[in-house]
SEDOKE-602459 format. One record per residue (C-alpha): x, y, z; residue number from 1. Coordinates in nm, 4 decimals. Layout:
N
- X Y Z num
- X Y Z NUM
...
***
This chain:
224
- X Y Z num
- 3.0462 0.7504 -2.4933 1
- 2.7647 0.8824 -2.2522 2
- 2.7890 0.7607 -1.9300 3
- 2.3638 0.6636 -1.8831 4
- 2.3937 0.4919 -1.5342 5
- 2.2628 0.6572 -1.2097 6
- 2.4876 0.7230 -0.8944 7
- 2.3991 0.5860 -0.5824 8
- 2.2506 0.8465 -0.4809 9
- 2.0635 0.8718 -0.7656 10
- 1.9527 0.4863 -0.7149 11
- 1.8402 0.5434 -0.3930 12
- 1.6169 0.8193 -0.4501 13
- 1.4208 0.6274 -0.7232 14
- 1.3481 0.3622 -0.4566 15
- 1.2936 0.5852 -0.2004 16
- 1.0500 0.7411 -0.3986 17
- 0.8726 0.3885 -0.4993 18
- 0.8982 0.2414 -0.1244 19
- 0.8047 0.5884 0.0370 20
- 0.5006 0.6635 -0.1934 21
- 0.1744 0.6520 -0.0166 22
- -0.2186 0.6622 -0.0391 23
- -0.2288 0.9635 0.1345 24
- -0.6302 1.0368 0.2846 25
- -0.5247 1.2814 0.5951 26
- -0.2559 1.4702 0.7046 27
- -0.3083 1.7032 0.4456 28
- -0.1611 2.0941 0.5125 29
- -0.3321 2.3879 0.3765 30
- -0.0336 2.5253 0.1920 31
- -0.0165 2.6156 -0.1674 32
- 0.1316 2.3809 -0.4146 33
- 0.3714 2.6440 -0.5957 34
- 0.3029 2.6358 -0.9663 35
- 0.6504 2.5472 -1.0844 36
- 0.5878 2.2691 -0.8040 37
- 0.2898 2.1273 -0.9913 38
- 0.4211 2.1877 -1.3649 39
- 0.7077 1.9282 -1.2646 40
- 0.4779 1.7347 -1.1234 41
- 0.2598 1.6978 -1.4500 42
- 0.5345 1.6987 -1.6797 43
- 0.6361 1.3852 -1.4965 44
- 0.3237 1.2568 -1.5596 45
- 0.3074 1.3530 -1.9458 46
- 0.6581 1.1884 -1.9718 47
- 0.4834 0.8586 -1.8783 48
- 0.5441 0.5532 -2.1658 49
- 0.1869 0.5237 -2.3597 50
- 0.1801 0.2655 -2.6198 51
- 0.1733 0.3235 -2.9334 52
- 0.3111 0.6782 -2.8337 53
- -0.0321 0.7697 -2.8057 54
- -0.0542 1.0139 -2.4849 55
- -0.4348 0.9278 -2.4027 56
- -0.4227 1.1470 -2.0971 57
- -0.5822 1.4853 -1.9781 58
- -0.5145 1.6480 -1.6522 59
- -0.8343 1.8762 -1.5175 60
- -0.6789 2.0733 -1.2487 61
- -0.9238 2.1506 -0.9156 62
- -0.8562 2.4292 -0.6679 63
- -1.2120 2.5889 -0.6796 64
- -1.3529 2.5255 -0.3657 65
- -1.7212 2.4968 -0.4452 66
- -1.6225 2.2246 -0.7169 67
- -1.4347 2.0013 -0.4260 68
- -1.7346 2.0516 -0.2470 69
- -1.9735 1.8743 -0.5439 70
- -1.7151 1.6218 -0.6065 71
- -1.6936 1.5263 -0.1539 72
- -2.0958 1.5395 -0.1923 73
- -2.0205 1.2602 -0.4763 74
- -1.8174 1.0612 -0.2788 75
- -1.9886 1.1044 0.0560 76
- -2.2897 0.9147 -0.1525 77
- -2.0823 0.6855 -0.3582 78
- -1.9137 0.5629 0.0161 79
- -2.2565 0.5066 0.1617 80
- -2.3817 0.2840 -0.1518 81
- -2.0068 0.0754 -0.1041 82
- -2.0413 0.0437 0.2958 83
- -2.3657 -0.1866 0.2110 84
- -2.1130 -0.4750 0.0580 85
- -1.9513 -0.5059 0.3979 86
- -2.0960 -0.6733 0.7462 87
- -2.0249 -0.7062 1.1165 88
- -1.6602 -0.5942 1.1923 89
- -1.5332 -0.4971 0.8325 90
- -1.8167 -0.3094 0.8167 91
- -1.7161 -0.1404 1.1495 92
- -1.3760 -0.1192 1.0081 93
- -1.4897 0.0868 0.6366 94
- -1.6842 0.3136 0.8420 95
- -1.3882 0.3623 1.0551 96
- -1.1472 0.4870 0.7449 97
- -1.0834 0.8197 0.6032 98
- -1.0970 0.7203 0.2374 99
- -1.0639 1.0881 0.1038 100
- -0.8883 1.4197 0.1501 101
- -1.0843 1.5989 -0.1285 102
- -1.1787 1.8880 0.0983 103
- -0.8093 1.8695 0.2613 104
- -0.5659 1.8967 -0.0006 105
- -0.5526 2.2292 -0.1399 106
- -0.5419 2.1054 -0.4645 107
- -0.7542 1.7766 -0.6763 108
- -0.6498 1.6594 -1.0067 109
- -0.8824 1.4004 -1.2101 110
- -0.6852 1.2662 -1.4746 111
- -0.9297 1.0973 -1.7778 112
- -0.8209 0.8534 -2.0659 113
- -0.8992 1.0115 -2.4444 114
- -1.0150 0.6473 -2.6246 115
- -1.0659 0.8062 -2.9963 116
- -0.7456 1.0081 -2.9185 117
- -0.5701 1.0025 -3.3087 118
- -0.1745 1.0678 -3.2040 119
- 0.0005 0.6938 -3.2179 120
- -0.2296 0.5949 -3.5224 121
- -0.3530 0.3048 -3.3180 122
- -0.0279 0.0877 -3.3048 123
- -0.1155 -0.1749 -3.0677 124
- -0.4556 -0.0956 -2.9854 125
- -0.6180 -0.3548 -3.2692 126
- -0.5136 -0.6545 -3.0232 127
- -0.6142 -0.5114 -2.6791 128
- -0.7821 -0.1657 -2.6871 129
- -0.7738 -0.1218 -2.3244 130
- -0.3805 -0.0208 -2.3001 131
- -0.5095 0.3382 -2.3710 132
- -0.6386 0.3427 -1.9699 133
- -0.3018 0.1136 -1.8943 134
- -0.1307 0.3706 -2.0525 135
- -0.3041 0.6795 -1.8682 136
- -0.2560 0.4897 -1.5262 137
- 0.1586 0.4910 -1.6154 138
- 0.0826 0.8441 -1.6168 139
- -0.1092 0.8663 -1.2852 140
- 0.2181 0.6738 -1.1698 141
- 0.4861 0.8708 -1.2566 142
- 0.2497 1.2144 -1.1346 143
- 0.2875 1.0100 -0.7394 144
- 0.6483 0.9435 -0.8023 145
- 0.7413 1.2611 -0.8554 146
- 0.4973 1.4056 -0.6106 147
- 0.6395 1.1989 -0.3572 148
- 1.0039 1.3098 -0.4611 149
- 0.8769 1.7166 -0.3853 150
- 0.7228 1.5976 -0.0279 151
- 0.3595 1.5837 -0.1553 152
- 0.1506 1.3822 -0.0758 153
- -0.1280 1.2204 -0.3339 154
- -0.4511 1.0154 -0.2849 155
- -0.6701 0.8265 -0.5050 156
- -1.0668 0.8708 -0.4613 157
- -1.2214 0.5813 -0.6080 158
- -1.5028 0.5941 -0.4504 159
- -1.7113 0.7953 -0.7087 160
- -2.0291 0.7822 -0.9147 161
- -1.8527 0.8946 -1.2872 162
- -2.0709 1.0100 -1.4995 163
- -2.1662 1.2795 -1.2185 164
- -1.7781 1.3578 -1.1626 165
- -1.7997 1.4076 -1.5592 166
- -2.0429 1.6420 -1.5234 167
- -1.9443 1.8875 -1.2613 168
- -1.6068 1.8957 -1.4017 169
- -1.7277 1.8978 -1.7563 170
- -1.5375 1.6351 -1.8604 171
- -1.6732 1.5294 -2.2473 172
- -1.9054 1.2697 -2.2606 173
- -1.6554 1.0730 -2.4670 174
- -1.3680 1.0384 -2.2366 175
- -1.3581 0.8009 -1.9327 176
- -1.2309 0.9371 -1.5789 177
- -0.9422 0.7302 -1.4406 178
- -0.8586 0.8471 -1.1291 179
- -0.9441 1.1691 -0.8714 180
- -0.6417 1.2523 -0.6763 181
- -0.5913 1.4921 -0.3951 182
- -0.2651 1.6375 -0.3818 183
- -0.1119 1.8719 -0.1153 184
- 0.1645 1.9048 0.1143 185
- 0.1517 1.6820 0.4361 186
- 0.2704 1.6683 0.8053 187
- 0.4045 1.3405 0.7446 188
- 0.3962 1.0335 0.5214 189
- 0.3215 0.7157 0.7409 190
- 0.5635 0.4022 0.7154 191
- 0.3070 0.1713 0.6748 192
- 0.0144 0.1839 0.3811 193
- -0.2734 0.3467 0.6100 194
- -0.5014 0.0113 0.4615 195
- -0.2299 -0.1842 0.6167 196
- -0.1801 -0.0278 0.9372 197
- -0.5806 -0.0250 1.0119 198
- -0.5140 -0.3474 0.9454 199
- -0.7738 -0.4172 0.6107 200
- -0.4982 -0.6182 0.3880 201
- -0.1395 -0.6938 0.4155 202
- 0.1362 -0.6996 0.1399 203
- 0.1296 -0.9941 -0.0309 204
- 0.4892 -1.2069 -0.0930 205
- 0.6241 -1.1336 -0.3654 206
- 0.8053 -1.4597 -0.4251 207
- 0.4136 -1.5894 -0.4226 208
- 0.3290 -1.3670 -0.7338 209
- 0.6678 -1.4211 -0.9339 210
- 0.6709 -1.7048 -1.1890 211
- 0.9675 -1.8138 -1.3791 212
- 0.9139 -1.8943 -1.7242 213
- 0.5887 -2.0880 -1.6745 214
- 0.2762 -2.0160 -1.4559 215
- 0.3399 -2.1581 -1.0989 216
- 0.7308 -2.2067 -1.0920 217
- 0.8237 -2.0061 -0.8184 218
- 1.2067 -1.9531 -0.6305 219
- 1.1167 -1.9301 -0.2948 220
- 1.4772 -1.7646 -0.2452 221
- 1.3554 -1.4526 -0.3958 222
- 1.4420 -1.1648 -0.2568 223
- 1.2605 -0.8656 -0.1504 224
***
């Protein structure tokens, strides 16, 4: 009979991985992501569960400078429009953060979500069509986790108008962007979240946000 449980040290790297992962916006190096590097990195990703089976995801690789340029233009824009929500000291704060390493990391990837994609015949898509961009975000997940296990680092630029990202990157007109990562090597991974050591949220408790079989019954014992 196979033996299918991990060692310790097995264990311990998967949580390493998890607790260890970070937004990463600076600290970026300029070396070169080798491309054995990066295929493990995105067949990580493409291993990701989908439902259905159905593999909605796409991965547009970005190392042409000119193109990271276009897409920090997009951003640079995108963060002005999203500073106007905030006031007084937040708003001191948002201007204060590096919310993008697009022109640091030597390489972006923009991972979209195929909606009319045909593989998985639709299997649980009739009672909530949006697990195709669940599903492509399991993918983004696994990409970070197994960045993070190679020492690189990854960030997510959310801060984007979409339908121009779709167009410098030619992404068809059909298919929805899901996230813009920069991805790189880094001087150092940070033990806090940067958000949380600039102090803009905290981690929430997690015995606040775990219900036992009905909404609201919490064990306070739970431990993290």
């Amino acid at each position: 009979m196979t033996d299918h449980r991990f060692s310790e040290e097995e264990r311990r790297g998967v949580y390493r991985a998890i607790y260890e992962r970070r937004d990463v916006r600076s600290h970026f190096l300029p070396d070169p992501i080798p491309d054995e590097v990066l295929g493990r990195i995105l067949n990580a990703a493409h291993h990701a569960p989908s439902v259905g089976f159905m593999q909605p995801w796409d991965f547009v690789v970005i190392r042409d400078a000119s193109i990271r340029k276009a897409v920090h233009r997009n951003f640079e824009c995108a963060s002005r429009r999203a500073a106007e929500a905030y006031q007084g000291e937040q708003r001191k704060l948002y201007d204060s953060l590096k919310l993008a390493g697009i022109l640091d990391a030597p390489v972006n990837i923009c991972v979209t979500c195929d909606h009319h994609r045909p593989k998985g015949s639709g299997l649980g898509r009739q009672t909530d069509p949006s697990v195709d961009v669940y599903s492509t975000v399991c993918a983004i997940e696994n990409l970070w986790l197994a960045a993070r296990a190679e020492s690189i680092g990854v960030g997510w630029v959310s801060i984007l108008d979409l339908e121009q990202l779709k167009a410098t990157i030619g992404i068809p007109a059909a298919l929805t962007p899901i996230a813009y990562l920069c991805v790189g090597y880094v001087s150092e991974f940070k033990p806090q979240p940067d958000l949380e050591e600039k102090r803009w949220e905290t981690r929430g408790n997690l015995a606040s946000v775990t219900h036992f079989d009905r909404w609201g019954v919490h064990d306070k014992g739970l431990k993290e």
